[in-house]
N, C-alpha and C positions, 0 to 999 in steps of 0.2 A: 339399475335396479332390476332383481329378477323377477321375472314376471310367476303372476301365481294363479296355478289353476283354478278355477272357478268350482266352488264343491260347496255342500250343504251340511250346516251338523244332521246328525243321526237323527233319526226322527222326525225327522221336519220338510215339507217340502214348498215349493215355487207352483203357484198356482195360473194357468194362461186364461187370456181372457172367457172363451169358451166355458172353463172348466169354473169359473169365477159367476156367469151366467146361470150356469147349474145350480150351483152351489146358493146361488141370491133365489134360488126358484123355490128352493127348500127351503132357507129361511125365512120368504114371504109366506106361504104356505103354514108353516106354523106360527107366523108372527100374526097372522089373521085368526088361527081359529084361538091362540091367546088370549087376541082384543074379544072375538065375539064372546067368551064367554066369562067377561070384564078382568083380565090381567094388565096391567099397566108395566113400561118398562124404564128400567133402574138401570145403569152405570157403577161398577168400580171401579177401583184399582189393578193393573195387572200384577202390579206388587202389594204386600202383605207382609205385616209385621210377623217375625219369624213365631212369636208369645203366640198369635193369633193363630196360627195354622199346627203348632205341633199338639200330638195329644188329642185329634179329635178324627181323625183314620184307620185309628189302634198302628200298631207295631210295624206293621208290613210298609202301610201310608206313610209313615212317618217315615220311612227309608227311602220314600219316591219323592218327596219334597226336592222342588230343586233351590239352593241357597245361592245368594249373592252377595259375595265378597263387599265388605265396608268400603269406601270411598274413601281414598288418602291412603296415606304411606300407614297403614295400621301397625305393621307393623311395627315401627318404631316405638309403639305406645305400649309393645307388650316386652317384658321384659325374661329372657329367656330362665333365667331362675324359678318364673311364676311356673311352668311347666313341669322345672324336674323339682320342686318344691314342693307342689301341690299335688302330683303324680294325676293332671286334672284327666278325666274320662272321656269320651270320643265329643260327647254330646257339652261336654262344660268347654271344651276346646273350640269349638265351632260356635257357641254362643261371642267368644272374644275376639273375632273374628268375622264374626256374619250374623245382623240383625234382621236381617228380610231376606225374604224371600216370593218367589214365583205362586199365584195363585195353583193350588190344585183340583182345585173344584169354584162353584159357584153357590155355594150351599153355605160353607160356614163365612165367604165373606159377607151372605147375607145376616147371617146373626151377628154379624160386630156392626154392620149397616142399621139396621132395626134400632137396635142398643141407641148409637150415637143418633139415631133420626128421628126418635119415637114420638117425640111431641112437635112433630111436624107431619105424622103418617095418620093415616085412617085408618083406624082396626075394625074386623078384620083387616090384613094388608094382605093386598092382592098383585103380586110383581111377576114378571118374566125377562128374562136379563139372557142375553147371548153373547160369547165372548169367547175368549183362546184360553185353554188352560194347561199345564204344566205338568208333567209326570216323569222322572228318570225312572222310567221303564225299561226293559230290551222292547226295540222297536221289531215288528213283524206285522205279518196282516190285516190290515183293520186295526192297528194298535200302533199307535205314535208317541212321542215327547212331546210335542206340540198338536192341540186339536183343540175344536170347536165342541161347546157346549150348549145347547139352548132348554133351560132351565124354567118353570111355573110355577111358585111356592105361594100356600095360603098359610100366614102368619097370625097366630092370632084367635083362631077358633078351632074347637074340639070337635065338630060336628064332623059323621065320617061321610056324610054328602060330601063336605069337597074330596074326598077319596074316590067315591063314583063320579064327581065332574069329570077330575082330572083322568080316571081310567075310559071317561069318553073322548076325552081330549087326544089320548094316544088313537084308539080306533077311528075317529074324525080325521085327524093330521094324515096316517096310511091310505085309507082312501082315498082322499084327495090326493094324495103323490102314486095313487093307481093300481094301489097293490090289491092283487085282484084273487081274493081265498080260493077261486076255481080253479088258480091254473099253478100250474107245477112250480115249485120252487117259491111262490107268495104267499104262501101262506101265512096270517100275524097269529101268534100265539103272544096274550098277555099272561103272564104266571103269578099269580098272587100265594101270598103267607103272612104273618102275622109274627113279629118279634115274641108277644107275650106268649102264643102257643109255643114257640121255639126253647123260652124261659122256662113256659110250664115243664116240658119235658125236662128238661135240666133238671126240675125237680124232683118230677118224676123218678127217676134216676137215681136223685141222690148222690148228683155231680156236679154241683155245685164250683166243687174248686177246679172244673173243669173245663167251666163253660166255655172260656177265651178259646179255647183249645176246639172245641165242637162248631161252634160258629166257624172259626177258620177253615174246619176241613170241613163242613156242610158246602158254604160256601165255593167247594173247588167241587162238588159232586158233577158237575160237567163235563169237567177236565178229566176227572180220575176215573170215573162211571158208580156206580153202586156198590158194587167191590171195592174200589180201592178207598172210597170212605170208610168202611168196616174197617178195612186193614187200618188206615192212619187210626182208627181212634182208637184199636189196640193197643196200638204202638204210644201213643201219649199217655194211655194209663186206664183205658173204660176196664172194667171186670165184662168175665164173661155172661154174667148174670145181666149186665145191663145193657150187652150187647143182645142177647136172648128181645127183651123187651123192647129196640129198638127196631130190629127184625121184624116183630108184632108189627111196631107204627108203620113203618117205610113198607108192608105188605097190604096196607088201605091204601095206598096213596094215589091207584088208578082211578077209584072213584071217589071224589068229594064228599058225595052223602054219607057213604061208609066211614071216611078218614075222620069225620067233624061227630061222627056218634060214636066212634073208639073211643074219641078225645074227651068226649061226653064222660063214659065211663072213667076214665083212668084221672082225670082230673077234679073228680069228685069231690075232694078236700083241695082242689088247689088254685085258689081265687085268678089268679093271676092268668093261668092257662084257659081258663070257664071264660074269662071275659074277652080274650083271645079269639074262644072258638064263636063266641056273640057277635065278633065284631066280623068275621070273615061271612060269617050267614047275612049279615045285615049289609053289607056289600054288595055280595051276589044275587040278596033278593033283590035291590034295587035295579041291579043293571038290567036285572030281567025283566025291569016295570018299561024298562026303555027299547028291550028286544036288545040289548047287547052282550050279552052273556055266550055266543058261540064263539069268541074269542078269548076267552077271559076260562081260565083253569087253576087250580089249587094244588099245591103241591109243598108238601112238606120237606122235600131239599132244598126249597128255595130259602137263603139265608141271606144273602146282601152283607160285603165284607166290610162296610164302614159300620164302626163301632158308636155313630149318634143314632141311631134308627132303637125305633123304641114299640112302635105299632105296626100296621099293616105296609108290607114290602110289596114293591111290585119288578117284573123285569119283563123286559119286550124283546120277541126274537122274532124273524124271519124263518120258517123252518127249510134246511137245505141252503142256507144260505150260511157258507165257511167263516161268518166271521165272527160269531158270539153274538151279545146280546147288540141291540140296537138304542135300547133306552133303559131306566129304571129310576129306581126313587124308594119313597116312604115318607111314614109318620116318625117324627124326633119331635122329642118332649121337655128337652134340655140344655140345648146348644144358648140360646138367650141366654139365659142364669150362668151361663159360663163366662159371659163377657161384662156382669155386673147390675143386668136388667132382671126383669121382672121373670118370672118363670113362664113364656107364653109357649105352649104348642105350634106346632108346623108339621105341615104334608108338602112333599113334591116331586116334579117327575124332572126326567130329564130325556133328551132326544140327542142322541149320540149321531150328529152329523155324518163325521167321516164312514161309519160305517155305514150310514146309511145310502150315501154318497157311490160308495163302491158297490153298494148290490143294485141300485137302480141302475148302475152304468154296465152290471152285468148282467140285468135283465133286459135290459134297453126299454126300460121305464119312463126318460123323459123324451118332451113332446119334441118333434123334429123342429120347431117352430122358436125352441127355446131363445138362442143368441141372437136373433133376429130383433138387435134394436135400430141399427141403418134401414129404412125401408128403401131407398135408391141411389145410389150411387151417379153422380152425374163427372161424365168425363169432358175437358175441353181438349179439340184436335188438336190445337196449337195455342200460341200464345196470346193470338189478335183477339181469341173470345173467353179469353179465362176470363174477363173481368166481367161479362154479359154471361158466363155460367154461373160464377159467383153468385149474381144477382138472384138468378133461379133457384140457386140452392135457399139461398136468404128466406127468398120469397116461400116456399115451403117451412123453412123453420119458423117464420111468423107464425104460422098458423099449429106449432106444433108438432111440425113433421119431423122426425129423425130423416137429415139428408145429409148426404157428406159429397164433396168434389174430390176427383184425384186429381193432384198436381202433379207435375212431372211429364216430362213427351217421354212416352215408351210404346213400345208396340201392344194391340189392342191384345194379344195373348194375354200380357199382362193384367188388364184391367179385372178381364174374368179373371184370374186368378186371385188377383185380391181380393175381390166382390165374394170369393167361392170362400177364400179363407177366411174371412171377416160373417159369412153367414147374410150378405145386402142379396135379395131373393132380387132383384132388378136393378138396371144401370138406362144410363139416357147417355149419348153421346150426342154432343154440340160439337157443329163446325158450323162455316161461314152463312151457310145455306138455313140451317136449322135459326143461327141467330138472325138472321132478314127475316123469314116467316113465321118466323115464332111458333113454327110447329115443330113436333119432336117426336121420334121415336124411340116406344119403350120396349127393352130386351128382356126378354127372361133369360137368369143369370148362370142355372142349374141343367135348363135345354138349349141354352147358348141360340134362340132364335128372337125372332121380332114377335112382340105381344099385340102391339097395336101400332099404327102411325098416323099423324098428322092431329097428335095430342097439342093442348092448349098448356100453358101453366095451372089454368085453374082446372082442363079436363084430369090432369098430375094430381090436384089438391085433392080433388073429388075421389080420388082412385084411392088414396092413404090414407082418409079422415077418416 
């Protein structure tokens, strides 16, 4: 048999323990300020009925799904005539063939969850759900096939306070992972917008049959800059009249006070946009009742490319920090009623792990102290005391203590070296001498010298409790 190199699909990678440590630091971290401020957490499926996930990420989404071939010879069950018969379309052909697929978010398998759970949930439902999700994207920076989601949806109620919890929820989580606004490259900017202002202008406009089209290129205004949004929405079909008018809007957009009293004017006749600009004011006053509002900014390029978002958007970035956004979310109005229930409203956020994961590791954000779950490492010189080390290790794990023995005779180079790679901040070595006195000495494993000597077991307990 020939032997096969060992390789990864695209997008995806092998995590080492270390990086595993990190990575548990971040999602304790927000799985805490979740609980404090009463999120409860929920379990899916990593798979998903293919009905359930198409149709609710518009056009683009739907081409990132990844599908999973039926189980059995399916083939045999289709008959090559149904094809050149039927002259079936990309989309009817892949139905005959693949019923499920890969979750691609955490959002809509909560509204088929909700649906089938309802009369077993408390409304409001207050959930947080973390998990791997799926995207056939090109893989590049900060952007994989396979990554972590950590997710907080209020299900259930219309109030736009859970909009201000959860935008304290973002500033709360950053902090705590140290990102610190004074110093270079940390800085959190949260970005808020509003779907129905987004509408309003649509109407504004008088574009109506173009909307799909505006949302898409709003949404790249990142990517492309200022200009090259003008240009796309030429190019799909704006007049230049209504290009004129959107120049107006996008020339408020440095300052909020200005941008939401344009909006004031030009939405005068236009309910939809008016209750828009009520809802982003009523936001921003609150956060400012909490002192939280110097992270928190308004911006009318902000679109958000999932097509369920129906109220206020948010997106969170790092500035100077190469890798895009860090989290985002919204209010969606309609995902429930899609799967058969009742029509309830939903807000929520999400915390884009991986990237966050790469800029603390390029800022060098986590604490030195992180993998540090062995507290001592105990070595036996030979073989006559491994079973009287053993015991010693025991004896500290009774009580609690992360302690681990190395087994194996190799030279003491060694030991530090595992002790360094493994992150055990101290080691004890037993021989014949240490087992008769029961005393021991402890190394420091990083200065490679003696900490103390002629320790007891329990002076060891006392030292790591």
């Amino acid at each position: 048999m020939s032997k096969i190199k060992p390789s990864l699909s695209k997008g995806t990678r092998d995590f080492l323990p270390q990086e595993v440590a990190k990575r548990n630091y971040i999602f304790d971290i927000i799985k805490s300020v979740f609980r404090k401020y009463g999120f409860e957490q929920i379990e899916t499926p990593a798979i998903e009925r293919l009905e359930t996930l198409t149709g609710k990420y518009g056009e683009e989404g739907d081409k990132l799904l990844f599908k999973i071939l039926n189980s059995g010879d399916y083939f045999s069950e289709i008959r090559n005539s149904k094809f050149e018969i039927r002259n079936l379309t990309s989309q009817e052909a892949t139905t005959l063939i693949s019923e499920k697929g890969l979750r691609y978010d955490l959002t809509v398998p909560l509204a088929r969850y909700v649906v089938q759970h309802q009369d077993k949930l408390a409304f409001p439902f207050k959930r947080f759900h973390i998990g791997p999700v799926w995207r056939a994207d090109r893989p590049q920076k900060g952007r994989y096939q396979e990554f972590y989601q950590c997710d907080a949806d209020v299900i259930g109620s219309n109030s736009l306070l859970n909009e201000v919890e959860l935008l304290q929820i973002y500033i709360e989580v950053f902090r705590l992972l140290r990102f610190d606004p004074q110093e270079p490259g940390q800085k959190l900017v949260v970005t808020i917008n509003n779907r129905k202002i987004l509408q309003g202008v649509i109407e504004y406009l008088d574009a109506q049959n173009l909307s799909s089209q505006f949302f898409t290129i709003i949404d790249k205004a990142d990517k492309i800059g200022y200009d090259g949004v003008m240009s796309e929405l030429s190019n799909v079909g704006f007049t230049q009249d209504q290009l004129t008018k959107l120049q107006h809007i996008f020339s408020q957009r440095q300052n909020v006070d200005r941008a939401l009293d344009y909006f004031d004017v030009i939405f005068k006749d236009i309910e939809l946009g008016r209750k828009g600009v009520d809802e982003i004011r009523y936001v921003l006053s609150h956060l400012n009742q909490v002192d939280r509002t110097n992270h928190v900014i308004y911006d009318i390029l902000l679109a958000r490319g999932l097509d369920y978002y129906t109220g206020l958007i948010v997106e969170v970035k790092i500035l100077d920090a190469k890798v895009g956004s860090v989290g985002g979310g919204g209010r969606y109005d309609n995902l429930t009623e899609m799967f058969g229930g009742q029509n309830l409203s939903g807000v929520g956020i999400s915390f884009g792990i991986e990237r966050i994961y790469d800029v603390m590791e390029e800022l060098n954000l986590f604490p030195e102290t992180i993998a540090q779950g062995v507290k001592v490492l105990f070595v036996a010189r030979n073989a006559e005391v491994e079973e009287f080390t053993f015991k010693q290790v025991q004896t500290l794990r009774d009580d609690d203590i992360p302690a681990e023995i190395f087994l194996g005779n190799v030279k003491k180079q060694k030991h530090f070296t595992y002790a360094e790679q493994k992150g055990i901040p101290f080691m004890v070595e037993i021989g014949e001498n240490e087992m008769a006195s029961g005393n021991f000495r402890l190394r420091n494993v990083k200065e490679r010298k003696e900490e103390a000597a002629g320790l007891s077991i329990q002076d060891l307990k006392t030292k790591f409790i």
